[in-house]
Backbone as a printed PyTorch tensor [residue, N CA C, xyz], in Angstrom:
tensor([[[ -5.5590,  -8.0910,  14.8920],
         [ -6.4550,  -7.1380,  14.2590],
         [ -5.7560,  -5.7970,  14.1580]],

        [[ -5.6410,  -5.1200,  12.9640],
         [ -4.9250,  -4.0110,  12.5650],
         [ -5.8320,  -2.7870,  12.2050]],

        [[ -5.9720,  -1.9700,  12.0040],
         [ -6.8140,  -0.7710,  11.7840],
         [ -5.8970,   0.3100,  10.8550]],

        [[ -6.2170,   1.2640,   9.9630],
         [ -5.3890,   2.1550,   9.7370],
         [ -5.3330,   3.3370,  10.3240]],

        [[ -5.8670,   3.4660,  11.8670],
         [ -5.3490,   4.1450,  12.9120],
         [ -3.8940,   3.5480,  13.5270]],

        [[ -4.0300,   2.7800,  13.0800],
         [ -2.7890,   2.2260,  14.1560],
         [ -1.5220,   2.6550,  13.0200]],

        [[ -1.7590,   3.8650,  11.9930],
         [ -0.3080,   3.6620,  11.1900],
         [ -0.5480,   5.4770,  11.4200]],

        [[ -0.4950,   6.3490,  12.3040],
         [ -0.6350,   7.6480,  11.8820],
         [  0.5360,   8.0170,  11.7430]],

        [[  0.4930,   8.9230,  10.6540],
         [  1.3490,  10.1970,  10.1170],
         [  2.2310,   9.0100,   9.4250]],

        [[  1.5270,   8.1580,   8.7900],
         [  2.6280,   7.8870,   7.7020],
         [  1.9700,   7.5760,   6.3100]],

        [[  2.6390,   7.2920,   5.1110],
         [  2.1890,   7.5100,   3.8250],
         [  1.5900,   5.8280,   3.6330]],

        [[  0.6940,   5.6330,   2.7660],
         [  0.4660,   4.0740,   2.7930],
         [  0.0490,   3.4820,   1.2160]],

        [[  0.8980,   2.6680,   0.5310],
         [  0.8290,   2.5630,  -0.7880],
         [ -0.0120,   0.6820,  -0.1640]],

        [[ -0.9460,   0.9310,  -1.0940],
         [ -1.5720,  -0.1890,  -1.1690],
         [ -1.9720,  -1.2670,  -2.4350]],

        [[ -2.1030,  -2.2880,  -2.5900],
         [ -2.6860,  -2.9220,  -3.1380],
         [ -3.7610,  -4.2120,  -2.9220]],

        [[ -4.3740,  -4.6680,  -4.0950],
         [ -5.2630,  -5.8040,  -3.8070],
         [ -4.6190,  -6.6930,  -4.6300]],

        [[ -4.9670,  -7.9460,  -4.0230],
         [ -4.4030,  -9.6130,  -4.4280],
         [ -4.8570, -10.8860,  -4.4150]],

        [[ -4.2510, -11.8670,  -4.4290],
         [ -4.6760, -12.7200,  -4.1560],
         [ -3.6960, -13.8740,  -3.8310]],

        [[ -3.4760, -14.4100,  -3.0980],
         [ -2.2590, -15.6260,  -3.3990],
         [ -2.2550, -16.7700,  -4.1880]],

        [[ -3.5180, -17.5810,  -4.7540],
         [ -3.5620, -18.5510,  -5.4960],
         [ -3.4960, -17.8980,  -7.3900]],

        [[ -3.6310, -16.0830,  -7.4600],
         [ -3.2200, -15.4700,  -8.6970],
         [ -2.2340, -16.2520,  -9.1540]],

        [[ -2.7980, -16.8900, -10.5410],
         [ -1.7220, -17.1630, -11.4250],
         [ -0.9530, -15.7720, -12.4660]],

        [[ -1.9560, -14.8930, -12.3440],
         [ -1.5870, -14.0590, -13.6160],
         [ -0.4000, -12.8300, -12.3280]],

        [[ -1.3260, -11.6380, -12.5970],
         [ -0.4660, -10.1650, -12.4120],
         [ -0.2460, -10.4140, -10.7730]],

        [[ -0.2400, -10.6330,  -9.6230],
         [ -0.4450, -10.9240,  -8.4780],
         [  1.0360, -11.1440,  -7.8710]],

        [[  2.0580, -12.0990,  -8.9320],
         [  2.9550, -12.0940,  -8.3420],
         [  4.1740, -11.1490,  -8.6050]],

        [[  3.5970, -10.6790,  -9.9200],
         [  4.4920,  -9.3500, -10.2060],
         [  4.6430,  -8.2660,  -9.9250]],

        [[  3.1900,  -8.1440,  -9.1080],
         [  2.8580,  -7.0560,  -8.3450],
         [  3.9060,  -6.8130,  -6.8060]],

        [[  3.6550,  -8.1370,  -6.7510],
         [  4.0030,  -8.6760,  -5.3160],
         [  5.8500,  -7.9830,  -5.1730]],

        [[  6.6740,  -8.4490,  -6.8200],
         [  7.7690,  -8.4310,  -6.9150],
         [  8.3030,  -6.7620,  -6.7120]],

        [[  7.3190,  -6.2750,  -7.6050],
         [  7.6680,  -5.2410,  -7.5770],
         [  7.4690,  -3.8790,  -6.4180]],

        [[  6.3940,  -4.2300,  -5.5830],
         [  5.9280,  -3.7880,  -4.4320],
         [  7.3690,  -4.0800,  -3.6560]],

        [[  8.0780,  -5.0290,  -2.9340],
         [  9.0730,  -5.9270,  -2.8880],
         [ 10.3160,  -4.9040,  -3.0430]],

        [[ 10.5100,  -4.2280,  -4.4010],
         [ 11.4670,  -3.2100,  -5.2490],
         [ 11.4620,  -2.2690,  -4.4910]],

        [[  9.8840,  -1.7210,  -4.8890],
         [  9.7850,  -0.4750,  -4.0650],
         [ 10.1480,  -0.4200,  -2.7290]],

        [[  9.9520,  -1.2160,  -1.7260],
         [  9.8530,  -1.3050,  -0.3540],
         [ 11.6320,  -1.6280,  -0.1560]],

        [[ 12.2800,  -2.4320,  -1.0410],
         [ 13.6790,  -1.9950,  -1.1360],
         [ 14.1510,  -0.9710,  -1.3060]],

        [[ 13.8230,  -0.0420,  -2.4630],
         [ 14.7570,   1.0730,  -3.0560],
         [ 14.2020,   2.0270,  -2.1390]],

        [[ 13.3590,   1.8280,  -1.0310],
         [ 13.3660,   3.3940,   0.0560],
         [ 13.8430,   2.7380,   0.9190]],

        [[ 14.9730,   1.6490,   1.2640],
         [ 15.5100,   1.3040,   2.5900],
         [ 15.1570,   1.8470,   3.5240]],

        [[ 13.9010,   0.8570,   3.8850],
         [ 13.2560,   1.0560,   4.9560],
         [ 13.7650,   0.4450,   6.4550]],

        [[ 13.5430,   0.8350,   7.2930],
         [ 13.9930,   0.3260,   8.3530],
         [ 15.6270,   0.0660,   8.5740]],

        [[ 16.4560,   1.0380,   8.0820],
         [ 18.0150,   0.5610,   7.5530],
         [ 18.2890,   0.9500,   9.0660]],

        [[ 18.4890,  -0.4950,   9.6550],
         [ 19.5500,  -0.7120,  10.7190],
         [ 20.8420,  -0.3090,  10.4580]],

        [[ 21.2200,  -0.6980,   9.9140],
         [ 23.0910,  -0.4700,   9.4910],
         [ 23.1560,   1.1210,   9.5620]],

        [[ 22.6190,   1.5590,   9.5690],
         [ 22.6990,   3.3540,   9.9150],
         [ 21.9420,   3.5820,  10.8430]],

        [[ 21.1820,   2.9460,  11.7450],
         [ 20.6070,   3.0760,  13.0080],
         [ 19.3680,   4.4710,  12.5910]],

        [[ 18.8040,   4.4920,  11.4330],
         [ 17.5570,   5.2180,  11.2850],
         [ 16.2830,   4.8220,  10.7560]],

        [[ 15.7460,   5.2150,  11.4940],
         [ 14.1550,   4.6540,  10.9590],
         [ 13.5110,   5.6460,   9.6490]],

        [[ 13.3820,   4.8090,   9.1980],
         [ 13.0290,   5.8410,   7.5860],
         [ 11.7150,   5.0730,   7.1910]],

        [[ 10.8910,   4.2910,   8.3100],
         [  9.5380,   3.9130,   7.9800],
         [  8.6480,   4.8800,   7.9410]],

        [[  8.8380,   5.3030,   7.3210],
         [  7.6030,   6.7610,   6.7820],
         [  6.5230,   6.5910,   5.7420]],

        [[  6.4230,   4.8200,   5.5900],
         [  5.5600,   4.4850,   4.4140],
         [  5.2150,   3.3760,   4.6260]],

        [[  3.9450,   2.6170,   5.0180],
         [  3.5800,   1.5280,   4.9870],
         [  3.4330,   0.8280,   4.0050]],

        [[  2.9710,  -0.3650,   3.3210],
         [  2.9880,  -0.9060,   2.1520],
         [  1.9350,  -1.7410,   2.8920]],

        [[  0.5120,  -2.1150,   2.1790],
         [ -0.4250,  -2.5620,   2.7770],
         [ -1.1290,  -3.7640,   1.4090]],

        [[ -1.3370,  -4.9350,   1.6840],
         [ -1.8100,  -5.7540,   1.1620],
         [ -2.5340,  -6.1640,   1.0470]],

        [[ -3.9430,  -6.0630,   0.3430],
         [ -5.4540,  -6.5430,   1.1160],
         [ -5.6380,  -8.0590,   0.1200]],

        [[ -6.1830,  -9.2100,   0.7560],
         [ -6.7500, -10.4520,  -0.1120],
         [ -7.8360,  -9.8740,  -0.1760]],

        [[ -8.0070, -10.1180,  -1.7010],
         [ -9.5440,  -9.7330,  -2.1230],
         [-10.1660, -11.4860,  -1.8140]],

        [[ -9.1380, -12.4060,  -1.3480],
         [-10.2090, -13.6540,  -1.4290],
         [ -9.6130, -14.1260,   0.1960]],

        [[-10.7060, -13.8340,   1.0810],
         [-10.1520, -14.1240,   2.5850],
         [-10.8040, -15.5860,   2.6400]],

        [[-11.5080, -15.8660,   1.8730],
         [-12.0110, -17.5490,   2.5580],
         [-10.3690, -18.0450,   2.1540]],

        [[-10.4380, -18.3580,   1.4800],
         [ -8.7850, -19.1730,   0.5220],
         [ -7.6120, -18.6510,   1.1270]],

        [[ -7.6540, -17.0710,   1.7260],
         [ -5.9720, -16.2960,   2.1730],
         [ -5.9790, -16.0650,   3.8850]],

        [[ -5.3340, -16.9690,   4.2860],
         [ -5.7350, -17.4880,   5.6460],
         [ -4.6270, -16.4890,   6.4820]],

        [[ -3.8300, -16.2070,   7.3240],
         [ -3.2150, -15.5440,   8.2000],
         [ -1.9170, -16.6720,   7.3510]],

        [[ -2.3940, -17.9180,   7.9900],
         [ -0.9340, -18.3990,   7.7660],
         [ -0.7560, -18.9110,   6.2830]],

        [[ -1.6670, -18.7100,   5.0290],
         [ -1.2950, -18.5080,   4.3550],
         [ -0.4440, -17.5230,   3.7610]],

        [[ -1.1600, -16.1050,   4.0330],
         [ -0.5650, -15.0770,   3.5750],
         [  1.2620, -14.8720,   4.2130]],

        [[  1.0460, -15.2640,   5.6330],
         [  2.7620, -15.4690,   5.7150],
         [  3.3940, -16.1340,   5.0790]],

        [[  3.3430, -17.5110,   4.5420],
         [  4.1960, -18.0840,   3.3830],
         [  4.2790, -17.5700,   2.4330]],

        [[  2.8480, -16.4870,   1.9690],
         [  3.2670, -16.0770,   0.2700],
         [  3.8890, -14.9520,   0.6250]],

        [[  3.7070, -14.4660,   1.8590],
         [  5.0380, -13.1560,   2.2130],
         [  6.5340, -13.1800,   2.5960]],

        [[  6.7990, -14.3910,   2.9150],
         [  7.7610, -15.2440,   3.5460],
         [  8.5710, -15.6260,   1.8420]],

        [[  7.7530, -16.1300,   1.0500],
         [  8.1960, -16.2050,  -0.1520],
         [  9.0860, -15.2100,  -1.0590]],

        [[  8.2770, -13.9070,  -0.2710],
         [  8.7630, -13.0940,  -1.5230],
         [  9.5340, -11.8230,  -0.1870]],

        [[ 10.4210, -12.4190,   0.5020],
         [ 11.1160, -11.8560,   0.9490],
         [ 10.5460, -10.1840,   1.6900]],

        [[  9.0070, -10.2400,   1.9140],
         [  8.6040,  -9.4550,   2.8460],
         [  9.1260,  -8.8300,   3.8830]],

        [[  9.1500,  -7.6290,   4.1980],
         [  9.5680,  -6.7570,   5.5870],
         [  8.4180,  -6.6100,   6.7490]],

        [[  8.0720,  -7.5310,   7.2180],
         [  6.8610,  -7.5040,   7.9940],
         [  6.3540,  -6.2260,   8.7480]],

        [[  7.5700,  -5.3080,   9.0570],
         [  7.5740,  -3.8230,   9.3760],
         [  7.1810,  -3.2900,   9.1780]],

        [[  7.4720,  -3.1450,   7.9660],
         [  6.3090,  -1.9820,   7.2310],
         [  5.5640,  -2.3760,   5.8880]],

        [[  5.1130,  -4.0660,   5.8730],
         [  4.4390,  -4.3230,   4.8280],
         [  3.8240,  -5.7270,   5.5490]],

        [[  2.6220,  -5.1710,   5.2470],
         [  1.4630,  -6.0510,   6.2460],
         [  0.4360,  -6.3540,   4.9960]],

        [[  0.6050,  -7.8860,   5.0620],
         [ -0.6630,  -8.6480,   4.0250],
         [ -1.5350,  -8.6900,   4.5680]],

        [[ -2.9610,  -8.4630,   4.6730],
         [ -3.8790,  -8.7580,   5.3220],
         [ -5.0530,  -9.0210,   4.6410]],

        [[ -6.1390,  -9.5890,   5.8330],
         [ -7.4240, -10.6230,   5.1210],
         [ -8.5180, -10.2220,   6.3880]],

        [[ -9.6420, -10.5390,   6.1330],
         [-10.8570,  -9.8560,   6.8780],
         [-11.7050,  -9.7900,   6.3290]],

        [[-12.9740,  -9.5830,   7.1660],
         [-13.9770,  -9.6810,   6.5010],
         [-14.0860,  -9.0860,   4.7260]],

        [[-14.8640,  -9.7830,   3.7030],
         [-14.9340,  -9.7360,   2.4200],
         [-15.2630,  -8.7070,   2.4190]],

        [[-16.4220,  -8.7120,   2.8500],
         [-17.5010,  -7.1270,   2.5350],
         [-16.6090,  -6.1060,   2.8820]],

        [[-16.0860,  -6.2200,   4.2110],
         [-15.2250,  -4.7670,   4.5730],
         [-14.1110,  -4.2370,   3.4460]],

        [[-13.7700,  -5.4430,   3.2120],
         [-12.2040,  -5.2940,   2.1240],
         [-12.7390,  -4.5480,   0.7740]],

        [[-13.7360,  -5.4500,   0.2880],
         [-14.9010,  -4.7960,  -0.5070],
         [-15.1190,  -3.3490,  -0.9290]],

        [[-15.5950,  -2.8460,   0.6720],
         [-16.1790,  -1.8620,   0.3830],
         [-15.0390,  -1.0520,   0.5320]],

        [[-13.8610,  -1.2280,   1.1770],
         [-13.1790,  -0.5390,   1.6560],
         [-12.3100,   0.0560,   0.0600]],

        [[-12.2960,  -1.4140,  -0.9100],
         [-12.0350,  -0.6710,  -2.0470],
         [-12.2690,   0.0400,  -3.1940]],

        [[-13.9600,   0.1840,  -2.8700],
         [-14.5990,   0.1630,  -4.0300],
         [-14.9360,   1.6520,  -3.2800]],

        [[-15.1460,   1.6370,  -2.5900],
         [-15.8400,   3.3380,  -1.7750],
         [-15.1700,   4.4250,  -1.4190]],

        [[-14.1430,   3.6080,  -0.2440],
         [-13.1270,   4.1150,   0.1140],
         [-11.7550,   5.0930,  -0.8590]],

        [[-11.2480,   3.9820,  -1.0100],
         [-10.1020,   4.2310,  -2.1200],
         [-10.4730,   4.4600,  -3.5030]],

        [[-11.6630,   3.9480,  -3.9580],
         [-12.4800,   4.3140,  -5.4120],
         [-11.9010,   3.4520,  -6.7080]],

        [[-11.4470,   2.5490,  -6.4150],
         [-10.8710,   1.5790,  -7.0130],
         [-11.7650,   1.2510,  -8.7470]],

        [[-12.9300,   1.3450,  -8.1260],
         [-14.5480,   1.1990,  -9.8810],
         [-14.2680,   2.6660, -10.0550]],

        [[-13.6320,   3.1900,  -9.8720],
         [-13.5230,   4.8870, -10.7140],
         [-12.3740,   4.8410, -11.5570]],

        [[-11.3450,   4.3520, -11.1450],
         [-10.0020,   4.1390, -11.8710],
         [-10.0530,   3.7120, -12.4360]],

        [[-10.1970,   2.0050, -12.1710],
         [-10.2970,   0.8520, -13.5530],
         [-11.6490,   0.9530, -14.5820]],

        [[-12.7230,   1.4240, -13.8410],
         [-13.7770,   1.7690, -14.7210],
         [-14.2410,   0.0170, -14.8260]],

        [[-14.1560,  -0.3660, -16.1960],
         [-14.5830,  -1.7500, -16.7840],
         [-13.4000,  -3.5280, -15.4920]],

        [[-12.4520,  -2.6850, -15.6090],
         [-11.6560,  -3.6930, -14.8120],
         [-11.7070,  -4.4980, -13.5830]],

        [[-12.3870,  -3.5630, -12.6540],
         [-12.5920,  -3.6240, -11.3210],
         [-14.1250,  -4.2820, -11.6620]],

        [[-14.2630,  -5.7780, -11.0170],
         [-15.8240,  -6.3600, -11.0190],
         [-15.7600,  -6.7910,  -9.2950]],

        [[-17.0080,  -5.8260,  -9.6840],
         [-17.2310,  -5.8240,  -7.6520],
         [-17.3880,  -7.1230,  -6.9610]],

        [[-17.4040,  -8.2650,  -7.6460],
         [-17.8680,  -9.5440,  -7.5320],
         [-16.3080, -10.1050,  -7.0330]],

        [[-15.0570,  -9.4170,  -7.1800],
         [-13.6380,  -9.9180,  -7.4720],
         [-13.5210,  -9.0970,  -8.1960]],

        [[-12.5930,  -7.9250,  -6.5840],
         [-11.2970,  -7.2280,  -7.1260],
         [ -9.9740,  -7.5610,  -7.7260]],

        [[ -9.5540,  -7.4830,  -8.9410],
         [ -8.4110,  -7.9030,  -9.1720],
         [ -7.8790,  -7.0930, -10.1430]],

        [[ -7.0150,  -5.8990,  -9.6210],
         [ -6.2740,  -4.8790, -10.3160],
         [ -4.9780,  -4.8260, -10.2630]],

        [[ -4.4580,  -4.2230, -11.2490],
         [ -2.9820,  -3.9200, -10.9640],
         [ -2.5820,  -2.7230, -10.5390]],

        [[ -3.4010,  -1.6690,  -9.9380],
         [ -3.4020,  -0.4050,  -9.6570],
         [ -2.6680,  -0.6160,  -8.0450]],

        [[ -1.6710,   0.2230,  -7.8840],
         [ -1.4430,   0.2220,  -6.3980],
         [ -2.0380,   1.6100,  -5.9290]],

        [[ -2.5730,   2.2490,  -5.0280],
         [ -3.3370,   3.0150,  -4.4400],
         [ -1.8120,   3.7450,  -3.5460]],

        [[ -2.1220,   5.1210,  -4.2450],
         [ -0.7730,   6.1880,  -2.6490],
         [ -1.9400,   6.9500,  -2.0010]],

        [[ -1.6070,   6.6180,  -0.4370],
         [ -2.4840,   7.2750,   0.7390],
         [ -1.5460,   8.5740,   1.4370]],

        [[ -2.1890,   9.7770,   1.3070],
         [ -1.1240,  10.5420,   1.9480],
         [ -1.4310,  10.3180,   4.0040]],

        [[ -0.8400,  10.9780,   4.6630],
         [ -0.8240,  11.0030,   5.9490],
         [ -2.1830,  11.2530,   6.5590]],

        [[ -2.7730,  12.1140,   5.8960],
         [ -4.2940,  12.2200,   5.7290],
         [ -5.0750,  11.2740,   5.4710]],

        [[ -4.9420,  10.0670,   4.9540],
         [ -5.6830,   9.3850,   3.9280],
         [ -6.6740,   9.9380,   3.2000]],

        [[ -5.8890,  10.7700,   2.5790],
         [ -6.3140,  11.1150,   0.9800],
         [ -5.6970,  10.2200,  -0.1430]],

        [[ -6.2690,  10.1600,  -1.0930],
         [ -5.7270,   9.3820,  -2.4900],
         [ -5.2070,  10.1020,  -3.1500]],

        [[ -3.6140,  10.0390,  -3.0060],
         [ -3.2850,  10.8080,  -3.6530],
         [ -2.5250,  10.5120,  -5.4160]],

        [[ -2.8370,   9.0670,  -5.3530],
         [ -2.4800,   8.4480,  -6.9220],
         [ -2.5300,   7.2570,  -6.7810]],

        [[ -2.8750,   6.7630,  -8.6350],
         [ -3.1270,   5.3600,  -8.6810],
         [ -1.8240,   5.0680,  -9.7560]],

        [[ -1.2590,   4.2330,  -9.5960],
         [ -0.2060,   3.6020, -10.3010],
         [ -0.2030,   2.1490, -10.8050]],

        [[ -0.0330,   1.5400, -11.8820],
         [ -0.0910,   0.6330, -12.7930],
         [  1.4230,  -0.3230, -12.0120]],

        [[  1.1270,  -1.3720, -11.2670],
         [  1.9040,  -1.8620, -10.7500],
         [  2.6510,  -2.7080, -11.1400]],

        [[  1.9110,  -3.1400, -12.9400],
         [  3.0840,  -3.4710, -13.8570],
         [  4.1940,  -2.7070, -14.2930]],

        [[  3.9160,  -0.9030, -14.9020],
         [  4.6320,  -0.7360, -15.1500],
         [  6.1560,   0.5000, -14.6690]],

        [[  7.0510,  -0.4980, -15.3240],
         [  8.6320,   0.4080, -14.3800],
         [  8.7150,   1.5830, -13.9330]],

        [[  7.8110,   2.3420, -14.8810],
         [  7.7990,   4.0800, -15.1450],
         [  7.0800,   4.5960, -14.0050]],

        [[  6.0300,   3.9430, -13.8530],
         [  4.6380,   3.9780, -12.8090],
         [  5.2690,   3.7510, -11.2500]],

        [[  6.1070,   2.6530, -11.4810],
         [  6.4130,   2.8220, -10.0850],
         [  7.5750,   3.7660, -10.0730]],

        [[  8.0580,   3.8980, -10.7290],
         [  9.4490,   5.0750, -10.7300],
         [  8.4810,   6.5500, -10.0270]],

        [[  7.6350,   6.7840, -10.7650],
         [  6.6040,   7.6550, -10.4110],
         [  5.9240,   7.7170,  -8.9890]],

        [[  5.7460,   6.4520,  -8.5690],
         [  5.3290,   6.2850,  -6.9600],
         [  6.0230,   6.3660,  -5.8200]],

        [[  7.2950,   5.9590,  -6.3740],
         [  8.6310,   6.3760,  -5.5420],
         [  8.9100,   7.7720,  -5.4130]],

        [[  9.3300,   8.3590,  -6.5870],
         [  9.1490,   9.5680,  -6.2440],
         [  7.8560,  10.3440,  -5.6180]],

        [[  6.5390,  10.0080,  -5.9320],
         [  5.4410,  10.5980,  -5.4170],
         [  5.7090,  10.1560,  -3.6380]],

        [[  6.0370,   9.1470,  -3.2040],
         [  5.8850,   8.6620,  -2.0500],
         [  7.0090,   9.7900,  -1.3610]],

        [[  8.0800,  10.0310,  -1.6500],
         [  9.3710,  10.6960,  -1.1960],
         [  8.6070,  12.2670,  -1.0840]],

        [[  8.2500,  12.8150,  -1.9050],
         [  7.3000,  14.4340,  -2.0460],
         [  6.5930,  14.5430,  -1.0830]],

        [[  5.7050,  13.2910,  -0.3660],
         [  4.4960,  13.4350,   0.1700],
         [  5.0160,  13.3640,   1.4640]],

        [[  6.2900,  12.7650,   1.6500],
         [  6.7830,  13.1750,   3.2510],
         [  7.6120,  14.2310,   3.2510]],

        [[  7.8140,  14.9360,   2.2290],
         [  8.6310,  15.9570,   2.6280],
         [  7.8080,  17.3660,   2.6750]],

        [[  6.0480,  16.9210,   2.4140],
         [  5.5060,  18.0410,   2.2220],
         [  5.3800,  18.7220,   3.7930]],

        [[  5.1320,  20.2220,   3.6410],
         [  4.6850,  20.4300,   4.9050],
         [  3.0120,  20.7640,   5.5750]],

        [[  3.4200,  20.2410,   6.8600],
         [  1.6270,  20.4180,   7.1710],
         [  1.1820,  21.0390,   7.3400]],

        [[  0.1370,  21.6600,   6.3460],
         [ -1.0290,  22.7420,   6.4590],
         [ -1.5940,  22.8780,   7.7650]],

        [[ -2.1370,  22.2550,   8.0380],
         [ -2.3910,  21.8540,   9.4860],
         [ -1.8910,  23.0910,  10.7600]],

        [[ -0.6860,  22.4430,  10.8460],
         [  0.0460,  23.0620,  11.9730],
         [  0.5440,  24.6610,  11.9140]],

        [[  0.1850,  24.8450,  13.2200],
         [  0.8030,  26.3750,  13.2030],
         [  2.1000,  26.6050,  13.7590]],

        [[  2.8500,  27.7940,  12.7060],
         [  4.1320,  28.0600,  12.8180],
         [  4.4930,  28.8440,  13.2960]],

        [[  4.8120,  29.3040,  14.4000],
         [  5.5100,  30.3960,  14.9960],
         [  6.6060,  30.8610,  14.5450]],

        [[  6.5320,  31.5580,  13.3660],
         [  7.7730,  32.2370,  12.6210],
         [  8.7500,  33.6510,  13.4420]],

        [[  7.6700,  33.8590,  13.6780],
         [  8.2780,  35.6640,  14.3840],
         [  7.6960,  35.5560,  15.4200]],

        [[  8.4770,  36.4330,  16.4120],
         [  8.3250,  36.9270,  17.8930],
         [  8.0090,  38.4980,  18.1460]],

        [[  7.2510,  38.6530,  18.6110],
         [  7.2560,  40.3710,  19.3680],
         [  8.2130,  40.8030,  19.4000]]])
């Protein structure tokens, strides 16, 4: 059981799926895959941790996307289990979590049927979990765009914290 407390202070690009998707699902998958490559994450060979971004997977169909299903269709597509976690759980929660939460029927408008989520939108969460963009996970440009948006959002600084600039 995972929570998105258990990921603080890091950025979290998400999407919804399905594993028996014949259509957009596995291209999503591929390209999520890209992304989670081209920020070499976790690069051992230089001994630095550069997981500063989760990649989060929700089954919109948990009867059918079992634990050990979802590891074969992650296992398939050459997954980093590190920092990209498929997950399944209660319907309603996943549900609401996308339709309320993240606002998923605001974006797609007509696309998103609350009955069965099935978008190509990937969702960027800043450290906050704020929404900070929706991206078309078909296209090249879009994710070119999320990459860079994802890279900005850790280099921003935190409002938050106080800076002790000057001394007496």
């Amino acid at each position: 059981t995972v929570s998105l407390d258990d990921l603080p202070g890091k950025v979290m690009v998400m999407n919804f799926f399905f594993t028996r998707c014949p259509s957009i699902c596995p291209t999503l998958t591929i390209n999520m895959k890209r992304l989670q490559s081209s920020l070499r994450l976790k690069d051992v060979t230089r001994k630095i941790d550069t997981s500063f971004v989760q990649f989060l997977s929700f089954s919109v169909d948990p009867t059918r996307d079992s634990a050990v299903q979802l590891k074969k269709f992650a296992d398939r597509y050459g997954v980093n289990h590190d920092v990209w976690w498929m997950l399944t759980g209660d319907r309603k929660k996943i549900y609401d979590f996308a339709l309320n939460e993240v606002k998923l029927s605001a974006v797609d408008g007509e696309g998103v049927d609350s009955n069965f989520i099935h978008t190509e939108k990937f969702v960027l969460l800043d450290k906050d979990r704020v929404v900070r963009g929706y991206y078309n996970g078909l296209d090249s440009m879009a994710m070119a765009d999320l990459a860079g948006d994802i890279i900005k959002i850790t280099i921003e600084k935190d409002k938050k914290k106080k800076r002790n600039l000057f001394r007496k």
